[in-house]
N, C-alpha and C positions, 0 to 999 in steps of 0.2 A: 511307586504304587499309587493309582488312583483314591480320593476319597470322594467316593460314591452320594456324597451329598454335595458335593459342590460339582455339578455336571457341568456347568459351564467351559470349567476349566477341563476337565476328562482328557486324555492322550490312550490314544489306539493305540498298543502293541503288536507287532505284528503277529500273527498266526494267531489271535486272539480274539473274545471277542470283542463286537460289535454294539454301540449304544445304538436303538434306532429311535426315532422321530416319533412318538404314538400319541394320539387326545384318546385317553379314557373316558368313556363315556358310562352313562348308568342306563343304556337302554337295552331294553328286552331284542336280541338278535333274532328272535322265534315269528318275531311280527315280521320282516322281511323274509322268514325263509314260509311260506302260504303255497298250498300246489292251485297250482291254476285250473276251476275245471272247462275244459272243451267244450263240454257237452251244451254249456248255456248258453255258449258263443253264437253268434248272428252265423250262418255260414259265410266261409271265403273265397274269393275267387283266385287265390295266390297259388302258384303252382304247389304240387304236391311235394317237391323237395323244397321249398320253401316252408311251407307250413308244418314238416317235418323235421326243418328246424329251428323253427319258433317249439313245438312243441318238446323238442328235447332241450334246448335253451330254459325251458320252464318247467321241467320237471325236476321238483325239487328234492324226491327221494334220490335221485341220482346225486346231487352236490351232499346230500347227509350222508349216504353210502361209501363213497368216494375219502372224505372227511375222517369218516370208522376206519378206512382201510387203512389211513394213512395215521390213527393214534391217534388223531386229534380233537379236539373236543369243542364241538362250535360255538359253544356257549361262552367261551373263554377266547377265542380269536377276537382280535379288537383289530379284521378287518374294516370297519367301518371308521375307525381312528387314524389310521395310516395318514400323513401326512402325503401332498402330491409332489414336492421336492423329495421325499424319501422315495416314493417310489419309481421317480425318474433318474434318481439314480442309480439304484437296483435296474432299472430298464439297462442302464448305459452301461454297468459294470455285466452283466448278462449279454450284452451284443461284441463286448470287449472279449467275452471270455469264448462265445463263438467264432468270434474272426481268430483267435489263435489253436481256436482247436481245428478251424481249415486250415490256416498253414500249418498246423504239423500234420496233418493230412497229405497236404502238395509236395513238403517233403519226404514223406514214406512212399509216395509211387514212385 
């Protein structure tokens, strides 16, 4: 059994969870989530599927929406904590778990 104050030493179980990597921080997340307006904007000369998605890229009720759908509560996500060794691992454990879901793919035809 782990003792959850000395994380150093922590050992994974298998089927268990996970410790991840997080800097808590004490900043207001609301200051990054700002909707962009268009309207002030200089005009662009960037094609129209371009700038449709910058425009959906920065609409920010869409990431709060999305967020509710999913029970989550943004104010509590310590996205901006993530460590980048944490989440290149998650990248690589996620490209692991794709390349097996294509072979058993390859096998079922």
């Amino acid at each position: 059994m782990n003792d959850y104050m000395d994380l150093d030493n922590f050992e994974r179980a298998k089927k268990k969870y996970n410790l991840a990597q997080v800097n808590y921080c004490v900043e207001n997340h609301r200051d990054y989530l700002k909707p962009f307006h268009f309207g002030g904007a200089p005009s662009s000369k960037l094609e129209s599927s371009i700038k449709k998605l910058f425009y959906e890229l920065s609409n920010v009720s869409a990431y709060v929406k999305a967020l509710q759908q999913m029970s989550l509560d943004k104010d509590r996500l310590p996205f901006s904590g993530l460590q980048k060794s944490a989440l290149e691992k998650a990248k690589s454990i996620l490209f692991k778990i794709k390349s097996k879901i294509a072979e058993e793919d390859k096998e079922k035809e």
